[in-house]
N, C-alpha and C positions, 0 to 999 in steps of 0.2 A: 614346492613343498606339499600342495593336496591337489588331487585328481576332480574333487567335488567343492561347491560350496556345498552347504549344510543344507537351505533349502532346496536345492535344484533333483535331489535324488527322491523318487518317488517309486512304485510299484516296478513301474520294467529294469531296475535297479536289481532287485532279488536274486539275490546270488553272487555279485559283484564284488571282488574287494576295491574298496577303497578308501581313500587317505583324507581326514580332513583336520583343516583346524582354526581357530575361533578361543571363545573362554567360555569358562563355566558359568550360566546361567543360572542352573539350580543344582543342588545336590542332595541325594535322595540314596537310604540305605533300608531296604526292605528285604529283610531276614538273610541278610547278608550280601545281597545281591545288590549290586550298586546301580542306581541310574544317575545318567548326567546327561541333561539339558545342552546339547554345544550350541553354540550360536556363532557366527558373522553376521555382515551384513544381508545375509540374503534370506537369514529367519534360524528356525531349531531346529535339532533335528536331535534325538534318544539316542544316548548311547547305552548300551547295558556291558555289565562286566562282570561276569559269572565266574566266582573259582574254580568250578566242574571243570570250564573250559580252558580258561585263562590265567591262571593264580596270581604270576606275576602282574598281570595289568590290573588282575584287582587290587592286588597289595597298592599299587601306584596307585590306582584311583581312589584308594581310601583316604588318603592324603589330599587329595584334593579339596578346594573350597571355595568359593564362589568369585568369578574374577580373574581366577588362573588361567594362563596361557597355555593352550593344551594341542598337542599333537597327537590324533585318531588314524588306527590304523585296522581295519575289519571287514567282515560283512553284511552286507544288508541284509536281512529279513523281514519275513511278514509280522507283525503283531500277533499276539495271542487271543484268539477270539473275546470278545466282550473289552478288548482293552485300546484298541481304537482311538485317538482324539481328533473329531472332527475338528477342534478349535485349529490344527497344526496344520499346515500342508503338506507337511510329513510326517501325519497322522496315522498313516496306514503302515507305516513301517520303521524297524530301529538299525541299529548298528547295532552288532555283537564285535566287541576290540579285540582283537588280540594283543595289539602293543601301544602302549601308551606313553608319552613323555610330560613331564611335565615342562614348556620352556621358559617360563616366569612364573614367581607367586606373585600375590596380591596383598597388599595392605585392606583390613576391613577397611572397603570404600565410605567416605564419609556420608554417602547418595545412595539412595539404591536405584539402581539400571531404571529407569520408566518412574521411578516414584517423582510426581506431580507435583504433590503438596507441599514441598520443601521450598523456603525460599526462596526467590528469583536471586537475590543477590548470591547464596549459596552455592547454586546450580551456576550462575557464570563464574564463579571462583572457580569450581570444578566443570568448566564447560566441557574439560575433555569426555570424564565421566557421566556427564549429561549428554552428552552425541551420543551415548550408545545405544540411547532411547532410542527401540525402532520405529516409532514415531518418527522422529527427528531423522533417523535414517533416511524412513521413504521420503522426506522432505526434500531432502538432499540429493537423493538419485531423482526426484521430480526435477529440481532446480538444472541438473547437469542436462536432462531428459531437455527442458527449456532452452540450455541453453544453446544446444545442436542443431535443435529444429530453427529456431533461429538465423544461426548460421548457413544451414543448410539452404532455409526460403531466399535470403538476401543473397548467396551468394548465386541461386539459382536466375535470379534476378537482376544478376550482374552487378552486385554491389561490391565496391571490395571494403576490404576489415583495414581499417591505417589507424593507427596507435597516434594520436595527441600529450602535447608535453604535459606533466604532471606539475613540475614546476612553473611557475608561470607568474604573470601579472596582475596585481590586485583591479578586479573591476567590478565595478557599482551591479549587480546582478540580481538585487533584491533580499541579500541575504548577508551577515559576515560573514569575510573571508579567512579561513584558519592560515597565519602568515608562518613564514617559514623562514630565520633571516641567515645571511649569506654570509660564509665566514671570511670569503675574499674580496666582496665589496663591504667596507664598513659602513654600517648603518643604515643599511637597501636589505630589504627582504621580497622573495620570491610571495605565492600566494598559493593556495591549492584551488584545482579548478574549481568551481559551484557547477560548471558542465563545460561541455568543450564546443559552447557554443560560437565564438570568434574565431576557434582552429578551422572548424568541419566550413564556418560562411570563406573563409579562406583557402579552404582544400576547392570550393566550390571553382572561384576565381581562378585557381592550378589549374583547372580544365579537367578534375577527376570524375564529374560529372555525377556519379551512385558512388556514399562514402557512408560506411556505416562501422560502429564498435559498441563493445559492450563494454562501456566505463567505469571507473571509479570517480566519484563524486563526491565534495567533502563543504557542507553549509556549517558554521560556527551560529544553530539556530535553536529556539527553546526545545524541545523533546515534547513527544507524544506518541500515541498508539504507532501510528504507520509511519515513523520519520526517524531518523539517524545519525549523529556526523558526516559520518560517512556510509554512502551508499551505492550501489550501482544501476546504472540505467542503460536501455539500450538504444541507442542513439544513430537517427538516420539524418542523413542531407540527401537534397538531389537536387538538377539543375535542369533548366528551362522546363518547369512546371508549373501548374497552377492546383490550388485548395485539392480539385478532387484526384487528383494525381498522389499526391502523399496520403489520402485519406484512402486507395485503391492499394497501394502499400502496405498502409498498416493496419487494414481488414485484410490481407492476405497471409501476414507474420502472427497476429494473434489466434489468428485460424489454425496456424502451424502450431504454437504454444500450447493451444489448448487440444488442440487433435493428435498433439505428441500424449495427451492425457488422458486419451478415449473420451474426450466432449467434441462434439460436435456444435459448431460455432454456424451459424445463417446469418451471410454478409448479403447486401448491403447493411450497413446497421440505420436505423432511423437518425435522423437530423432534427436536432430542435435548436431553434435559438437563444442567447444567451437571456434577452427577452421573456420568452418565452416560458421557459425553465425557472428562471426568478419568481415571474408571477405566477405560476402553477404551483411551483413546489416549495417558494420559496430557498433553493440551492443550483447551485449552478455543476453540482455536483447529483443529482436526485435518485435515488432507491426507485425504480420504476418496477420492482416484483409487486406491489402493492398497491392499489389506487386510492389516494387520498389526495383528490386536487385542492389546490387555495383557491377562492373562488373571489373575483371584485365584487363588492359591495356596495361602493362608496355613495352611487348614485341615491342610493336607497337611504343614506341616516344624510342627504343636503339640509331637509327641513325636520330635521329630529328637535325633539323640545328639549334634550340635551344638547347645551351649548358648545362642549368641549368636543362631543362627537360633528354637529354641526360643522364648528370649525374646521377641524382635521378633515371632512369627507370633500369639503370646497376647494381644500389645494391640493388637486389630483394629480402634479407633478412631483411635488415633496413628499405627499404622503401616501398612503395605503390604508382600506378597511378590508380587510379581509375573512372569511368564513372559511370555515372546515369542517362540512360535514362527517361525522363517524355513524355509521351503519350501523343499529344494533348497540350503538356507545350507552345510551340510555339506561341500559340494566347492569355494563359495565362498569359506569363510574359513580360512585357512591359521594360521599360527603367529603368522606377522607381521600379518595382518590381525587377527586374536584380541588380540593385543598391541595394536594401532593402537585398535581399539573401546576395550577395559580404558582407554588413556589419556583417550580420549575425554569417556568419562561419569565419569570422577574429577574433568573441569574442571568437572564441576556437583553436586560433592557425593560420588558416591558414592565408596564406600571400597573396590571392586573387583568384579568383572564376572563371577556364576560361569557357566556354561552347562552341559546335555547335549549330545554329538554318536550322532544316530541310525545305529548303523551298520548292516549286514548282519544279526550273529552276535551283537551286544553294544550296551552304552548308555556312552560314555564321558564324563569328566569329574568333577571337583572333588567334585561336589553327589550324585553317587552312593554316597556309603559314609554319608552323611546322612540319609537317606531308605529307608525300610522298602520292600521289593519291592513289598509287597501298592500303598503310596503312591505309588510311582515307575510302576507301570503305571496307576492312576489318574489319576497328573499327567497321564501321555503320550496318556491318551484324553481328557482335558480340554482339552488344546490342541492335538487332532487332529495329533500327531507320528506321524510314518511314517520310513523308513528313509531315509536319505537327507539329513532335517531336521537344522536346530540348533535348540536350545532357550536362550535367555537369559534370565538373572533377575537383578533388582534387590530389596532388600529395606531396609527403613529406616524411618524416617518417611517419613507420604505425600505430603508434598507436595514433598521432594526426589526420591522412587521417579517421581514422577506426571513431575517433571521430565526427568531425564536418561535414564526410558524412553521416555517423550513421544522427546527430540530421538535418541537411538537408533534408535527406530522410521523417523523419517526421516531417518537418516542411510545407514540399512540402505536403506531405497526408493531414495535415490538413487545409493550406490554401485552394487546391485544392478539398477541399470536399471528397477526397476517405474512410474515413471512415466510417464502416456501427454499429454505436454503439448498435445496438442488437444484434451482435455478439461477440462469446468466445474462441477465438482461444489461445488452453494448447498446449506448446511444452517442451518438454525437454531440456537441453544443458546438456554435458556429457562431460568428458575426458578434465577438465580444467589443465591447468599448475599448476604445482606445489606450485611454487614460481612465484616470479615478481622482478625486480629489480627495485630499486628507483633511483631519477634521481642524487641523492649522493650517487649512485655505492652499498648501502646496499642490504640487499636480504630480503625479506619478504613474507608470507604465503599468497597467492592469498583467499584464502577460511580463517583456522585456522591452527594452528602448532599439529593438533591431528587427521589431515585427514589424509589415509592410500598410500603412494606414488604407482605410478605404480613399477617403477624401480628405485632405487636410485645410480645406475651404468651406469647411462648416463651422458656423460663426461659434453655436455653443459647442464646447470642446469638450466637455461629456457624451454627447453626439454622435462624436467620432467614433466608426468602428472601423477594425481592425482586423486584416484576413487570418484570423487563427480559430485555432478549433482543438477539444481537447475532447478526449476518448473516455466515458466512463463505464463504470461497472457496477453494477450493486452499490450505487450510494459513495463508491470511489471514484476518484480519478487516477488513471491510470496510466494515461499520456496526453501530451499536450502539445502541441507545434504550430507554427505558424509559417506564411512566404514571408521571407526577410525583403528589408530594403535592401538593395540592388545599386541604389542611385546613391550619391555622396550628397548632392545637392540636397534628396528628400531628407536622409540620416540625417544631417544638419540642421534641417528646420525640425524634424521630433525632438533632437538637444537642445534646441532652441525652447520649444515647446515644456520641456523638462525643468526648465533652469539650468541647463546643464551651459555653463560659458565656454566661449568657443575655447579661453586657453583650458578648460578643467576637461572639455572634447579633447582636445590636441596632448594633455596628459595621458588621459587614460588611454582614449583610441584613436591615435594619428595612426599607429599600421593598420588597422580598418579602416579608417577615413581615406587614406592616401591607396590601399588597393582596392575602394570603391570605383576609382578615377583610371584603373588600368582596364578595363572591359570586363567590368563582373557581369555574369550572368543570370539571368533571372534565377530565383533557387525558393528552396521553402524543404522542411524537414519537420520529422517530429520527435519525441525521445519518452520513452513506456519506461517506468518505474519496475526492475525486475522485481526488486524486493514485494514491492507491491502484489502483483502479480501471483507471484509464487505462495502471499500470505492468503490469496483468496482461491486460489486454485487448492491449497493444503487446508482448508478451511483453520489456518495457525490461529492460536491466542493472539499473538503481537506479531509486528517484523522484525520482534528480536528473534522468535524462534526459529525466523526461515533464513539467517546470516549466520554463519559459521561462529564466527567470537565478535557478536557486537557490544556494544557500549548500555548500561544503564541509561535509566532516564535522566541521571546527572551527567551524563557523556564520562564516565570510570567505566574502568576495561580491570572487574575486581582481580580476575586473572595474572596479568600482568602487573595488576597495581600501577595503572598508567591513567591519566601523566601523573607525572611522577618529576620532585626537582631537579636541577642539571645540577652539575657541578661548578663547583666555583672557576676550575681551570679552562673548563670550558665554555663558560660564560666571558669569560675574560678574551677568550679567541674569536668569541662574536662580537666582544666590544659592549654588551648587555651589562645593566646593572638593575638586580630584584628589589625595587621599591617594597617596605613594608606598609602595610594598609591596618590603619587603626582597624581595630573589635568594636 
């Protein structure tokens, strides 16, 4: 039906007839003379429609109003001097119509094209209306742009694409599973995957060797900025590998990702350990455009004439003192802002916020009558304080200290302007713990229960680390993988390790258990969060906006008005009966 998109025709165009069509953007009637805005996906492009020339099309295009499905049929020319829009990129030139159809009206849309401000719930009711946001467009052709290069780097790499069942079996993966029950087994329900992490260790076993796809993914988990029901991730395995082998991998596809984008990506990416990263930034996830390290302390308040810090700095296994110098913070944070921080990191534990201010003539603040001169000038060359600086400290346990200095840290980057958002800093974190303990004494898989342990003969079992490593971005995580266990015999003893009994193993994964015992091969994989990805590469609001029709943060799909109840007769076919739940 058209010869052109809308944007693709520019100056060597002049003179050309051609055919395009799209809807009406704007409409615009200047002393009879009609303009209209046509758009597609590929941008605007002016049409004009002159009676002098055309009568008929201008009759039709008088009729016209914003919205309409419209079929262009004309010439190109040049603009009129002085009238020009650089903002277009077919700025330089219009269509003159000669014939014009109209082939749908339009209801006034309840949305206007790009308009922002209107409710999120709103705009997903109308998500079809809201895609036409060219925004949202180029998000969308970035996404497709992603997901080729993709394709292309892995396959060039000799991976192939194999499709995993959707339906599937409920298993313990750290997350719930959305269940889906079976209308020919009564009272058995299938499961939707959390990832196709048991298929791909199992393709391993086939002997397919390089197995890669780009999934759907479905967690029954609370909502937030970057997470979803359902999402898609792109998902690699491979076999007889080890750590830097999948890590040579997936510095080569992100590289593709992003130079499908014109960025330019510098692999090797740095390495830090999960160690490491804790006590620097307090995240295992950390924002490295900006430098704000955490700095130890603790050695420094052993003999403080505050008891409470005293205490806490003595048991340097439990606990953390940690310092944050801000450069320049000094003139930045006032009374009320001092006050606004202290609220801040109480919502994640801590019990209050004490600081130094570097001044001219003097050190002020709370933490100076605590601290022995000879230690207070050693603090202050520890964390490279100079006049002018503030100094902040968190102290407590470490894994709440690692916390709300961790979101402090960048809370301060971002009040403070230090970030430079045209920049992409990828690091690695490595050599995570094995397990984690919960705060009811249980034990549980820091990653998944089918990562490969370093040592399972290390007495303290926090100790344990575990060969995985997870990819980040600007303060994301982005992807995350690890070498699986290989062996039946080790898999057993981490369930073991878990709580997991051998019959509650033999439930959920006797087919992994039992085709560990047929010659599996060393393997390890990793799997990059596309939504992700796509939300930091489009610099999106949410990852709602870079999914086609996602879910609210109550997991509603206003659109469809889903979920939504079944019906009784087919409730009755699954055997299902809807319990009501007091108010």
């Amino acid at each position: 039906m058209r010869s052109h998109y809308c944007a693709d025709l520019d100056e060597k165009d002049i003179g050309r007839e051609v055919k395009l069509c799209g809807w009406c953007n704007t409409y615009r009637d200047h002393g009879g003379i009609v303009f209209i805005d046509l758009r597609d996906r590929s941008g605007l492009v002016q049409l004009v429609f002159d009676p002098k020339d055309f009568e008929q099309s201008h009759k039709i295009a008088s009729e016209v109003r914003d919205e309409y499905v419209l079929i262009a049929k004309g010439k190109v020319r040049k603009r009129g001097e002085g009238l020009e829009n650089p903002k277009l990129k077919t700025g330089k030139i219009e269509v003159l119509v000669s014939e014009l159809s109209i082939e749908n009206k339009s209801l006034t849309p309840p949305i206007a094209v790009g308009d922002e401000s209107v409710g999120e719930d709103v705009r997903l009711k109308y998500r079809y209306l809201d895609l036409r946001n060219p925004r949202l467009q180029e998000i969308f052709i970035t996404r497709s742009k992603v997901a080729q290069a993709v394709r292309n780097t892995l396959s060039n790499l000799g991976f192939l694409e194999i499709e995993t069942p959707i339906l599937t079996k409920a298993t313990p993966e750290g997350a719930r599973d959305y269940l889906v029950p079976s209308r020919v087994h009564h009272g058995e329900f299938y499961a939707l995957p959390q990832s196709p992490q048991l298929f791909k260790q199992l393709l391993m076993v086939s002997g397919f060797d390089k197995y890669f796809q780009i999934a759907k993914c479905f967690r029954d988990e609370d909502l937030r900025l970057d997470r979803q029901p359902e999402f898609t991730q792109i998902d690699i395995e491979m076999s007889f590998v080890e750590q830097k082998d999948v890590m040579g991998v997936a510095e080569s596809v992100l590289k593709s990702i992003f130079g499908a984008c014109g960025i330019e990506v510098q692999t090797p990416f740095p390495h830090y350990t999960y160690k490491e990263v804790m006590e620097t930034y307090g995240s295992d996830k950390p924002d490295l455009r900006y430098d704000l390290p955490l700095v130890e302390v603790s050695d420094l308040f052993v003999d403080s004439s505050n008891e409470i810090f005293a205490s806490i700095a003595k048991d340097s296994k439990k606990n953390r003192f940690k310092a944050l110098c801000v450069k320049g913070g000094d003139s930045f944070f006032s009374r009320k802002t001092l006050g606004e921080a202290e609220e801040f990191v109480r919502k994640f534990g801590a019990k209050g916020l004490a600081y130094l201010q570097i001044k001219e003539n003097e050190i002020k603040g709370p933490l100076v009558k605590f601290i022995s001169e000879q230690n207070l000038k050693t603090l202050l060359e520890r964390v490279g304080a100079s006049v002018g600086d503030i100094v902040f400290f968190g102290a407590g346990a470490k894994k709440v200290v690692w916390d709300y200095m961790g979101r402090l840290r960048q809370k301060i980057a971002n009040d403070m302007g230090m970030i430079n958002e045209g920049v992409y800093k990828f690091l690695w974190v490595v050599d995570f713990p094995m397990f984690e303990r919960n705060d009811d004494g249980s034990i549980s898989a820091l990653h998944h229960p089918f990562t490969m342990p370093r040592d399972l003969e290390v007495e303290d079992i926090e100790e344990i680390n575990s060969v995985a490593y997870d990819v980040v971005l600007n303060g994301f995580e982005i992807g995350g993988g690890s070498i699986r266990i290989h062996k039946q015999e080790i898999q057993s003893k981490v369930f073991e390790l878990l709580g997991i009994t051998q019959e509650e193993a033999k439930d959920k994964f006797s087919f992994l258990l039992e085709a560990l015992q047929f010659g599996a091969p060393p393997h390890g994989g990793i799997a990059f969060g596309l939504d992700r990805i796509i939300m930091l590469l489009c610099n999106a609001h949410s990852i709602r906006d870079v999914i086609a029709f996602p879910k609210t943060q109550k997991a509603t799909c206003p659109l469809t008005d889903a979920p939504s109840p079944a019906g009784e007769e087919q409730l009755r076919e699954l055997h299902i009966r809807v319990r009501e739940t007091k108010k």
